[in-house]
VOKE-449726 format. One record per residue (C-alpha): residue number from 1; residue in three letters; x, y, z. Coordinates in pm, whole numbers, plus 32768, in hexadecimal, padded with zeros to 4 digits. Example, Ala and Ser with C-alpha at 12.3 -4.5 7.8 and 13.67 -1.06 7.14 Angstrom:
<votors>
VOTOR    nr   rest   east   north     up
VOTOR     1    ALA   84CE    7E3E   830C
VOTOR     2    SER   8557    7F96   82CA
</votors>
This chain:
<votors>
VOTOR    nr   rest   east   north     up
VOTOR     1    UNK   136C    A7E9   2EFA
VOTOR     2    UNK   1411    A80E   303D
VOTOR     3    UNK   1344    A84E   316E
VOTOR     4    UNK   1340    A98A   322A
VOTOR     5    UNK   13AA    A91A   33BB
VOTOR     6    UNK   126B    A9C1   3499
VOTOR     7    UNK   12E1    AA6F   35AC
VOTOR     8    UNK   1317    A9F2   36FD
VOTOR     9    UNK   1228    A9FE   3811
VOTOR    10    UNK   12C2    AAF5   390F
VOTOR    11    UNK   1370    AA25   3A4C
VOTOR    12    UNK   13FB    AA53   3BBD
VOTOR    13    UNK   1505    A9F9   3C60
VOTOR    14    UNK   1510    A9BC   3DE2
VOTOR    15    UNK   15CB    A948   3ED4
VOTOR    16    UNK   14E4    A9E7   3FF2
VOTOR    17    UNK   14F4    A971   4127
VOTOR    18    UNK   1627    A870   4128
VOTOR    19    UNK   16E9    A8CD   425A
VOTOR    20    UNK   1829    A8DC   4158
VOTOR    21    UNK   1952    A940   41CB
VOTOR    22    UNK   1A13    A99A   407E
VOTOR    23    UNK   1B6E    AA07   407C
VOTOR    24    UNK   1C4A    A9BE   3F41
VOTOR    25    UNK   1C38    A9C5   3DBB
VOTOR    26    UNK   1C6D    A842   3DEF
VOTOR    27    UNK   1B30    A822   3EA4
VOTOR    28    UNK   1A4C    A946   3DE8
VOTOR    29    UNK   1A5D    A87C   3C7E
VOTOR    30    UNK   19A0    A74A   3CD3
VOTOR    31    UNK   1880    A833   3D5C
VOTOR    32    UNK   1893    A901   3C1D
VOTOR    33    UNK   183B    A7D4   3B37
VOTOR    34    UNK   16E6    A7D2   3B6B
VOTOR    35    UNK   16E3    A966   3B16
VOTOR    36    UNK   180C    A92A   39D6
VOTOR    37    UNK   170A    A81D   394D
VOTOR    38    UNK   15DB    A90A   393C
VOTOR    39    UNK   157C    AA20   3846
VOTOR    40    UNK   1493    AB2D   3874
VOTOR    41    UNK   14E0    AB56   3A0E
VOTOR    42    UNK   13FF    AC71   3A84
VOTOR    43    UNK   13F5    AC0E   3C1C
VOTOR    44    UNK   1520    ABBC   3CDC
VOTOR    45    UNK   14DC    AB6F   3E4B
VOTOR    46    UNK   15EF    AB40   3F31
VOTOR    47    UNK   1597    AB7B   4064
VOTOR    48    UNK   15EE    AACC   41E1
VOTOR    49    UNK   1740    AA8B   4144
VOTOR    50    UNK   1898    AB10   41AD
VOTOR    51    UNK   19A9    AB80   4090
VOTOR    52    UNK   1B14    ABB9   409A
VOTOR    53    UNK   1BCA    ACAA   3FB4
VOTOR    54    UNK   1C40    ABCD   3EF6
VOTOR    55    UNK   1AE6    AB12   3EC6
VOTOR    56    UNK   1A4A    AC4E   3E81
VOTOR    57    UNK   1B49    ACB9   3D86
VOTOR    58    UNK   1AF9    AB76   3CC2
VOTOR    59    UNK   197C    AB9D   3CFC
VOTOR    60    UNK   198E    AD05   3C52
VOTOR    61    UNK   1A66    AC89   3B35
VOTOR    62    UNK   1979    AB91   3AF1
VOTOR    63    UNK   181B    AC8C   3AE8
VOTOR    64    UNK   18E9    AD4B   39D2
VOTOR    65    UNK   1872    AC40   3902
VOTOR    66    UNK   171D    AC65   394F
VOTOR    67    UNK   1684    ADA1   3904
VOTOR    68    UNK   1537    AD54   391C
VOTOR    69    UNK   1568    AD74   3A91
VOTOR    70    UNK   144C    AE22   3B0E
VOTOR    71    UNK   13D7    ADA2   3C67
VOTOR    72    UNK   1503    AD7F   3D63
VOTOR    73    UNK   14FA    AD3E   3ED9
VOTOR    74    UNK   1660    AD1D   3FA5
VOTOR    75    UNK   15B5    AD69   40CF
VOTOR    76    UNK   1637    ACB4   4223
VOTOR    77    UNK   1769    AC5F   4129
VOTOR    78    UNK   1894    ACA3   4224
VOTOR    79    UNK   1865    AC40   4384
VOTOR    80    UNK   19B7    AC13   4423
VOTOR    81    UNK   1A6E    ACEA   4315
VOTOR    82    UNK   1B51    AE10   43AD
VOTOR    83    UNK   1AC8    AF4A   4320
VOTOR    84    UNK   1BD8    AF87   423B
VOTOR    85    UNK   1B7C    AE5B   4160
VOTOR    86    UNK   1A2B    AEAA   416F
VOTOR    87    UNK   1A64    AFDF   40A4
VOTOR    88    UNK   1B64    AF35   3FC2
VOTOR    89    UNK   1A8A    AE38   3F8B
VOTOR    90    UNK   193E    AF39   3F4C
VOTOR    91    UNK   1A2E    B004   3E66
VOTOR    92    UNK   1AA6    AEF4   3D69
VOTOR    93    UNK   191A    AE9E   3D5A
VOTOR    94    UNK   18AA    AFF4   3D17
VOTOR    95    UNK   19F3    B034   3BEB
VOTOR    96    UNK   195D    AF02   3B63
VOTOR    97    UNK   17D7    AF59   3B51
VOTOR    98    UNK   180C    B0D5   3B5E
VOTOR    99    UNK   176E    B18C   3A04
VOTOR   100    UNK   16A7    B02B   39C6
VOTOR   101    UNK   1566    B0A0   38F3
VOTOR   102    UNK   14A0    AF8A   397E
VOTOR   103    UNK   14DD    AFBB   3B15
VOTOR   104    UNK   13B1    B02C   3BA9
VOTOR   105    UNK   13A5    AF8A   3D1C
VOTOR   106    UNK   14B5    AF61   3E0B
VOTOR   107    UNK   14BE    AEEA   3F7F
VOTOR   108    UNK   1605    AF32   4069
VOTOR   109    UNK   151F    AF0C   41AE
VOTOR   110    UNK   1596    AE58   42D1
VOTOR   111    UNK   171E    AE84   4265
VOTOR   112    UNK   181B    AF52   436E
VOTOR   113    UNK   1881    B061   4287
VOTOR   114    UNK   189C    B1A2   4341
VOTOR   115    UNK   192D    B2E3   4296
VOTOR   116    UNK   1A2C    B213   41F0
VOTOR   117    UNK   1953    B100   414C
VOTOR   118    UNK   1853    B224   40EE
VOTOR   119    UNK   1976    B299   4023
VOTOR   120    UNK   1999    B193   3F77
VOTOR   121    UNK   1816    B16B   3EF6
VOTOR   122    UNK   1834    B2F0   3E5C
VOTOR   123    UNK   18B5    B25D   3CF6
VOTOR   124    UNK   1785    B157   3CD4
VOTOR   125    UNK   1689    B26D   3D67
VOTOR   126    UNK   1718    B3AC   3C9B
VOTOR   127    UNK   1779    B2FD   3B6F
VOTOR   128    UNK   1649    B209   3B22
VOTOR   129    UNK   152A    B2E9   3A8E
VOTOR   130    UNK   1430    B1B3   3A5A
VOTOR   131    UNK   141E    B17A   3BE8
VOTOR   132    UNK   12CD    B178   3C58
VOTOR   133    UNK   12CC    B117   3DE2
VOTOR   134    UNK   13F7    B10C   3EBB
VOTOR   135    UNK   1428    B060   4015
VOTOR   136    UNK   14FD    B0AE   411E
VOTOR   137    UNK   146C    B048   4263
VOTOR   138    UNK   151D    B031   43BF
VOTOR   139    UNK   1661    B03C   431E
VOTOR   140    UNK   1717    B15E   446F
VOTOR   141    UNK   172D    B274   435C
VOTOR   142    UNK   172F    B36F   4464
VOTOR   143    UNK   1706    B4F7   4401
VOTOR   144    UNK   1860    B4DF   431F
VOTOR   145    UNK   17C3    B3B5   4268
VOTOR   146    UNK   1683    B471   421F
VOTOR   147    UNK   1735    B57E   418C
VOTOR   148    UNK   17F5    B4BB   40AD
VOTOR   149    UNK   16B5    B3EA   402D
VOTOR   150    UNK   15FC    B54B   3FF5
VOTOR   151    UNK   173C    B5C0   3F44
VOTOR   152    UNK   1700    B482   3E5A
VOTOR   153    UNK   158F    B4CD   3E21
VOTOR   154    UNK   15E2    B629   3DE4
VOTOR   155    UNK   16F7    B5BD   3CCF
VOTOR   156    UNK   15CF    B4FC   3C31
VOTOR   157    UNK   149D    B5A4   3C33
VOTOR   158    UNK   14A7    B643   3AF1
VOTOR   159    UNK   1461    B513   3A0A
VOTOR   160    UNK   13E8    B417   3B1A
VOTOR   161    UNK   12A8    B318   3B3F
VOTOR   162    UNK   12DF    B32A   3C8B
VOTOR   163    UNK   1151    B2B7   3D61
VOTOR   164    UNK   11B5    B1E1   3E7C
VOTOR   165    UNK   12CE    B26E   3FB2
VOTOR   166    UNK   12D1    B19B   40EF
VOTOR   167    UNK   13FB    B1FC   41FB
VOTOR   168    UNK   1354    B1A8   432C
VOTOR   169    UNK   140B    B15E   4487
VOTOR   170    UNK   155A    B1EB   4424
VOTOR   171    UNK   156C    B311   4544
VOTOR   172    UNK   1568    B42A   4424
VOTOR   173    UNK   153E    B554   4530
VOTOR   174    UNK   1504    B6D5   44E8
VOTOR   175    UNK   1674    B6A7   445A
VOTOR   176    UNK   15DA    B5D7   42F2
VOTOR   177    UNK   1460    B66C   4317
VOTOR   178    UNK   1480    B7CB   4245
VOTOR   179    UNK   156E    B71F   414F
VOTOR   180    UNK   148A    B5DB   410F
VOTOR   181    UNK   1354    B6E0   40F8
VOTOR   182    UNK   1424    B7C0   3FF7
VOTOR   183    UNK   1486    B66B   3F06
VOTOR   184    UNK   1314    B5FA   3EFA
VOTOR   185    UNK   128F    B756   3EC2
VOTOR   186    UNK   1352    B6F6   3D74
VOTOR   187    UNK   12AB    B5B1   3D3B
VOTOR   188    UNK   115A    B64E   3D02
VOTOR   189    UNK   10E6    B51C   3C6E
VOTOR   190    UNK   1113    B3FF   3DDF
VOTOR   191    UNK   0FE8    B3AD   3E45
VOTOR   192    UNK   106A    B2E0   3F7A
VOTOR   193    UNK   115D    B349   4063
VOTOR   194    UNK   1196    B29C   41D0
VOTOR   195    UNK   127B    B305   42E6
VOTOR   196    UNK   11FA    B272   4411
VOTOR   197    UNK   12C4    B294   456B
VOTOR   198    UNK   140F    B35B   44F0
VOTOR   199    UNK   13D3    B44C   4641
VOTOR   200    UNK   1372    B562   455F
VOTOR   201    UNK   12F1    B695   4648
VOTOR   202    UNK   11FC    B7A8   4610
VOTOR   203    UNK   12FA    B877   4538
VOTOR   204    UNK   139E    B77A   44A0
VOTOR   205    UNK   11EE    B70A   4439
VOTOR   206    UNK   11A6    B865   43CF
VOTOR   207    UNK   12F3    B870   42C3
VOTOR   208    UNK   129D    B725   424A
VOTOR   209    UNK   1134    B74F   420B
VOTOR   210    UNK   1175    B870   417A
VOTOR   211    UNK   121A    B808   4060
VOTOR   212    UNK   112B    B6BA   4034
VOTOR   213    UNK   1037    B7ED   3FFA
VOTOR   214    UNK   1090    B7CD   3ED8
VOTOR   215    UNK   1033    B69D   3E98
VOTOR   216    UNK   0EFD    B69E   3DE9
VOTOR   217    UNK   0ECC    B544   3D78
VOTOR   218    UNK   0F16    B499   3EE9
VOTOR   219    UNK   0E0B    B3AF   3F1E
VOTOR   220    UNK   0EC1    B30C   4072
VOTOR   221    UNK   0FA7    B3BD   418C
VOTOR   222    UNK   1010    B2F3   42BC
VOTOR   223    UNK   10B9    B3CF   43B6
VOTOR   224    UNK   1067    B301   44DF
VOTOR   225    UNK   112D    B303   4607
VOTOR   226    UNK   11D8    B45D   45E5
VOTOR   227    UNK   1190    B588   46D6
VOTOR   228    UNK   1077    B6A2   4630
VOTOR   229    UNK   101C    B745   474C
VOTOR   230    UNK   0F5B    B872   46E0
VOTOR   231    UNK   1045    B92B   45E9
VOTOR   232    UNK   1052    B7CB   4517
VOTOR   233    UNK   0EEE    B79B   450B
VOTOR   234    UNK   0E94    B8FC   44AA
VOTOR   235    UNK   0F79    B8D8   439E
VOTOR   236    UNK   0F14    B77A   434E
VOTOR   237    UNK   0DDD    B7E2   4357
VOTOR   238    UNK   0E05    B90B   423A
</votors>
């Protein structure tokens, strides 16, 4: 009798730290190899790399093919990429992974995406129930950028897994604060949510923490580096 194949140990793909500076479809498929050769990919790390459109075009094309994608870190991916690729190249990612059932982590940190590249991250964040901790950290959201994140957490709080939110260091302001603190109220489940030094004041505080309120499994809240004064730490405090 013929024997049943066992099932393949689950395996990464990085190319972390390589100082790459990738540009074409021509020189994206040699990279892939390594990742077209493996089965069961659950962690792709990627980071301290830069991509071109083009590169990332062919990158997403080739994680259709795998998914069992569930770990995947482009952080630091585009230094020296005009901000207009950035989100062209964060867009054909996201269509690629969006509505993946396996997803659960993704990190964007240390990427220049501002309102535009924020835009682009709304199909993988709305659209991908199974995500469990998302990472956007110093990435110059600004206030518009906030708003559009929150608009994406709001879009997927009704089915999500979501426990982990880092945006840290992206100058949210009192323009994001009320909007970020009405999309978690929705994710009653997070237990984790950091937004150190986005120059959040006292009113902007008191709308945010307001909505984490409802929060009830948080287990860890880093706020550090915003202004309370007293009106945020009364209402941090209830």
């Amino acid at each position: 009798p013929s024997e049943t194949p066992c099932s393949s140990e689950p395996s990464t793909w990085s190319l972390a730290g390589k100082k790459l500076k990738v540009n074409s479809k021509e020189e994206m498929e040699p990279l892939l190899a390594e990742l077209n050769a493996q089965t069961n990919v659950q962690t792709v790390i990627l980071n301290g790399n830069t991509f071109g459109v083009e590169a990332s075009k062919t990158l997403a094309e080739a994680f259709k093919a795998h998914p069992t994608i569930k770990h995947l870190d482009m952080s630091d991916c585009f230094t020296g990429r005009m901000k207009d690729e950035v989100h062209v190249s964060i867009e054909a990612v996201g269509e690629a992974l969006k509505g993946s059932a396996s997803l659960e982590t993704i990190n964007f940190s240390d990427n220049a995406l501002g309102p535009i590249g924020a835009k682009a991250l709304v199909p993988i964040i709305s659209l991908t129930p199974s995500l469990r901790e998302i990472r956007i950290n110093n990435n110059g959201l600004g206030p518009e950028g906030g708003r559009i994140i929150a608009g994406a957490l709001e879009a997927s709080a009704s089915n999500s897994q979501l426990r982990c939110i880092v945006i840290g260091r992206n100058r949210l302001e009192n323009g994001a604060a009320p909007f970020l603190g009405r999309a978690l109220a929705l994710h009653s489940q997070v237990e984790q949510v950091c937004l150190p030094q986005n120059g959040i004041r006292p009113e902007g505080i008191v709308s945010l923490v307001s909505g984490l309120a409802a929060c009830q499994q948080l287990k860890h809240l880093d706020l550090q580096d915003n202004t309370f004064t007293r009106p945020g730490a009364m209402a941090l405090a209830q």
